[in-house]
C-alpha positions in Angstrom: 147.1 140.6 51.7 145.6 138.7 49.0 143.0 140.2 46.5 140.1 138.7 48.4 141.3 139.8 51.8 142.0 143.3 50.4 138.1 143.1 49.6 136.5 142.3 52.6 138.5 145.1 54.4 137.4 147.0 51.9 133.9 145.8 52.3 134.1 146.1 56.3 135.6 149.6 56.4 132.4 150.5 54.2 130.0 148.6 56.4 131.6 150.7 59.3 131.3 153.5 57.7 127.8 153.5 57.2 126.8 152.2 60.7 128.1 155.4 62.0 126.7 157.2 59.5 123.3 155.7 60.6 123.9 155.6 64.3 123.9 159.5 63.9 120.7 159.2 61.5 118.6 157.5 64.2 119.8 160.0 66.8 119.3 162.8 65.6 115.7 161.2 64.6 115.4 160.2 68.0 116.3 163.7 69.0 113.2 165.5 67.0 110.8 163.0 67.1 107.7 164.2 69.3 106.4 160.4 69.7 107.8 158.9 73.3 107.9 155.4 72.5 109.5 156.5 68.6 112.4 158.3 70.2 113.0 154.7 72.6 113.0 152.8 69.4 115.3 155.3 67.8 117.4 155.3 70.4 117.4 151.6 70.4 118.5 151.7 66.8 121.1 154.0 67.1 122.5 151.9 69.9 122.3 149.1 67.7 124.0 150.8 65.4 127.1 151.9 67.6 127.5 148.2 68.6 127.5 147.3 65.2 130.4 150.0 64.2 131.9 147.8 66.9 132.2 144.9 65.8 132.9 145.4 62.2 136.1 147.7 63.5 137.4 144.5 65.6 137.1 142.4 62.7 138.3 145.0 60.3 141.3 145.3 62.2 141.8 141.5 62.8 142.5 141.4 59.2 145.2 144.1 59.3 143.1 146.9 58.4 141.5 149.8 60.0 138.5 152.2 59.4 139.5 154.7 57.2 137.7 157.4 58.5 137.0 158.3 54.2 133.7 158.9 52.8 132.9 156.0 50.8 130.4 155.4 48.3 128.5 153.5 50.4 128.5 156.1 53.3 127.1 158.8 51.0 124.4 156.5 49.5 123.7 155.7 53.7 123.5 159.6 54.2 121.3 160.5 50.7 118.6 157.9 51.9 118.1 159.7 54.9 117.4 162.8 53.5 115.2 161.3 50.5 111.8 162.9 52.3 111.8 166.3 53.4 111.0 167.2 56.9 107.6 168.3 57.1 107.5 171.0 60.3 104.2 169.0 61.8 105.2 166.5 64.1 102.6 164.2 62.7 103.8 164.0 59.4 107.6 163.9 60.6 106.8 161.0 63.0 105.8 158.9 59.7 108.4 160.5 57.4 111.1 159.4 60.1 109.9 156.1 60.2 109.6 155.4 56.2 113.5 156.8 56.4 114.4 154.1 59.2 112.9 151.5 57.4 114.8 152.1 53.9 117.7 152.6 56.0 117.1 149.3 57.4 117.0 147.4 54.0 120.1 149.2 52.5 121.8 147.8 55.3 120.0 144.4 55.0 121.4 144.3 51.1 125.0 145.4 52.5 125.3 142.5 54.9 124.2 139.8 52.7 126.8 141.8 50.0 129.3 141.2 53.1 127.8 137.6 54.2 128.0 136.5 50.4 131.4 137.5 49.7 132.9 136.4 52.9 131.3 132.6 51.9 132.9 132.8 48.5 136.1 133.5 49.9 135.8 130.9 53.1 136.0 133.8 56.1 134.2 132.1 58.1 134.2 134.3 60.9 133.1 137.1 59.2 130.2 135.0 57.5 128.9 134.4 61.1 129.3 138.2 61.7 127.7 139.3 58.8 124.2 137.1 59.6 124.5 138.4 63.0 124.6 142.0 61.6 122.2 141.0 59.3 119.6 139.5 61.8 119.7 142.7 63.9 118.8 144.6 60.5 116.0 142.3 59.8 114.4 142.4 63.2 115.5 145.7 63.2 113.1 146.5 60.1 110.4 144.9 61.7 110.4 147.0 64.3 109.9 150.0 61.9 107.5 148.4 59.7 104.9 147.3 62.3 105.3 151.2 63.7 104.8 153.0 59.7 101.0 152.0 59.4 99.9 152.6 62.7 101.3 155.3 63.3 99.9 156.9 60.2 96.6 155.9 61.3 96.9 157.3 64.8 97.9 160.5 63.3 95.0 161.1 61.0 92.5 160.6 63.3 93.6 163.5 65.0 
């Protein structure tokens, strides 16, 4: 396996790593979220999420590799952004906490998939420069999703 090869698995096993990181994130979000339509986003994402994991393994291992099941840098980062805010007990304030956490969870992933997208160009993978905007897409309509959720939410909250 050439230097550049060596990096992208490298660069995919991370990427896999923290989608499964994050697929848990959203669940257990999901899980203690009071908000109906929240927790069927949430879900969403951590299905999203799951697929994801998916498809990075299948290209991970069509270029020898294989996840490596080891934290990674990248992983821990994935897991420290999700506990950034504390959990306030009122399901008001959690609702929006939850969502500020999905949407910087969101854009770490956006910057890792144009990390992935960038490198794989450089290098000429082709087929993982298609995967990565694909990845990257979902994480980009994926952010919207939270973003158009954070004000109103806040909103509906504190007119209670």
């Amino acid at each position: 396996m050439s230097d550049h090869e060596d990096r992208i698995v490298r660069y995919l096993d991370d990427c896999w790593a923290v989608e499964k990181t994050m697929a848990g994130q959203w669940s257990r979000m999901a899980s203690e979220v009071g908000c109906d339509d929240l927790r069927v986003m949430f879900h969403e994402r951590c299905d999203t999420k799951l697929k994801q994991a998916h498809r990075i393994e299948e290209r991970l291992r069509e270029l020898g590799g294989k996840p490596s099941r080891a934290e990674s840098f990248f992983e821990q980062v994935a897991a420290t952004i999700a506990d950034l805010l504390r959990i306030p007990p009122v399901e008001d304030d959690r609702s929006t906490q939850y969502l500020m956490r999905g949407f910087a969870m969101q854009n770490f992933e956006m910057a890792m998939f144009e990390s992935l997208r960038a490198f794989a160009e450089f290098t000429g993978d082709d087929k993982t420069v298609k995967m990565a905007e694909g990845l990257l897409k979902n994480e980009k309509y994926g952010a919207g999703q939270v973003w158009s959720q954070i004000s109103r939410n806040a909103r509906e909250h504190m007119a209670v």
